[in-house]
C-alpha positions in Angstrom: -13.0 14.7 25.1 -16.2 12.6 25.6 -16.1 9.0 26.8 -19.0 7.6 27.2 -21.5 9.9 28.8 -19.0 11.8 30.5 -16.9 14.9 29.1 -13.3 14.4 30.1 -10.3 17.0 30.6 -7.6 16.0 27.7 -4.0 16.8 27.8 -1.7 16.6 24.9 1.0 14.3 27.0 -1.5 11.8 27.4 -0.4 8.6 25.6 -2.2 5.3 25.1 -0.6 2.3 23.5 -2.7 -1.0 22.8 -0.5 -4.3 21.7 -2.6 -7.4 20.4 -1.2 -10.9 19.4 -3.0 -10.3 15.9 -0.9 -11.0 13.0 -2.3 -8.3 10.7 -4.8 -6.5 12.8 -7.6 -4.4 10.7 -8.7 -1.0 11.8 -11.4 1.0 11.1 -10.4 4.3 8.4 -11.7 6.3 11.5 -9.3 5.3 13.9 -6.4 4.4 11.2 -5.9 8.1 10.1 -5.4 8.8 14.1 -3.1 6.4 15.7 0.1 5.1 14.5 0.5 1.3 13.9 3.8 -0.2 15.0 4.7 -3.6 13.8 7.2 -5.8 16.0 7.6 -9.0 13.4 10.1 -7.4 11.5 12.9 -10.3 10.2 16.4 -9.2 10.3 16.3 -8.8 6.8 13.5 -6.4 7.0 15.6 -4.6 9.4 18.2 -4.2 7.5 16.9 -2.8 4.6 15.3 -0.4 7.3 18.4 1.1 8.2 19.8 0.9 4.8 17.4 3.1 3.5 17.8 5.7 6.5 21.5 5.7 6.0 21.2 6.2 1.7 18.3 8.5 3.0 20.9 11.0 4.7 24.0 10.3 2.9 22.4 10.6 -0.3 19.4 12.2 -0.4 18.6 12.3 -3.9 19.4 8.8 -4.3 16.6 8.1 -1.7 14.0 10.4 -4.0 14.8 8.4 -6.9 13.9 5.7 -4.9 10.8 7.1 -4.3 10.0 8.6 -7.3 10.2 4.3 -8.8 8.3 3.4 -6.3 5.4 5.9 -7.3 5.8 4.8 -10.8 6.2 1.4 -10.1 2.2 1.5 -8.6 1.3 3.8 -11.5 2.3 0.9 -13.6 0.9 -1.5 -11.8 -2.3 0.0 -11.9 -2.2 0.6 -15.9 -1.4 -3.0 -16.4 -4.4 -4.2 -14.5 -7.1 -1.7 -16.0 -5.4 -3.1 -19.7 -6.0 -6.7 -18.0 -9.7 -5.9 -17.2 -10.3 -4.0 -20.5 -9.3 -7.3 -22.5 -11.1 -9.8 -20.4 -14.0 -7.1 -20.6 -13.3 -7.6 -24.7 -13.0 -11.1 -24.4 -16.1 -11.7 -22.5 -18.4 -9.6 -24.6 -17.1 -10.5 -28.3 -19.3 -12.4 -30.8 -16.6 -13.6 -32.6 -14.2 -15.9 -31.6 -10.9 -15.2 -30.5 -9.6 -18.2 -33.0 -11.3 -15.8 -36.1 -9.6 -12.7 -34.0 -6.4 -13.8 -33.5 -6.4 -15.4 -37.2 -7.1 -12.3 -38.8 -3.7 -10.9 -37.1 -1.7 -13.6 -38.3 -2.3 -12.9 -41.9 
């Protein structure tokens, strides 16, 4: 491993733990995709659900990928709805006509 100048022997036992006071710190993608984040503010409630979901996790396992499978959908969704959102305000922004003589045309 290289630190600084200097090539340095690495062993795999070697751990190194950082804690700031930062609310929501923001890392780089570099060093995101090799550490893992720990968050301490967790509420009660947060905690919880936490534990709820590990116990439903092994007690019922396919209520858990459900769970997961509408939670995947649920951002599929999510996304649809705001590419429609930008596609109308995209329509709405470049029309000629007004949206009085659109929406009047509709109606009839």
């Amino acid at each position: 491993m290289k630190l600084g100048d200097n090539v340095i022997e690495y062993s795999f036992d070697f751990r190194f733990y950082l804690t700031t006071r930062l609310r929501n710190p923001h890392y780089l993608p570099e060093i995101s995709v090799k550490v893992t984040l720990l968050n301490f503010m967790i509420t009660s409630q947060g905690l919880q659900d936490q534990l709820l979901g590990i116990v439903a996790a092994k007690e019922k396992p396919e209520l858990e990928e459900k769970k997961n499978e509408l939670i995947v959908e649920s951002a599929a969704n999510k996304k649809k709805l705001k590419e429609i959102e930008d596609e109308i305000l995209h329509v709405l922004s470049t029309s000629e006509v007004f949206v009085f003589q659109t929406t009047q045309r509709y109606r009839r």
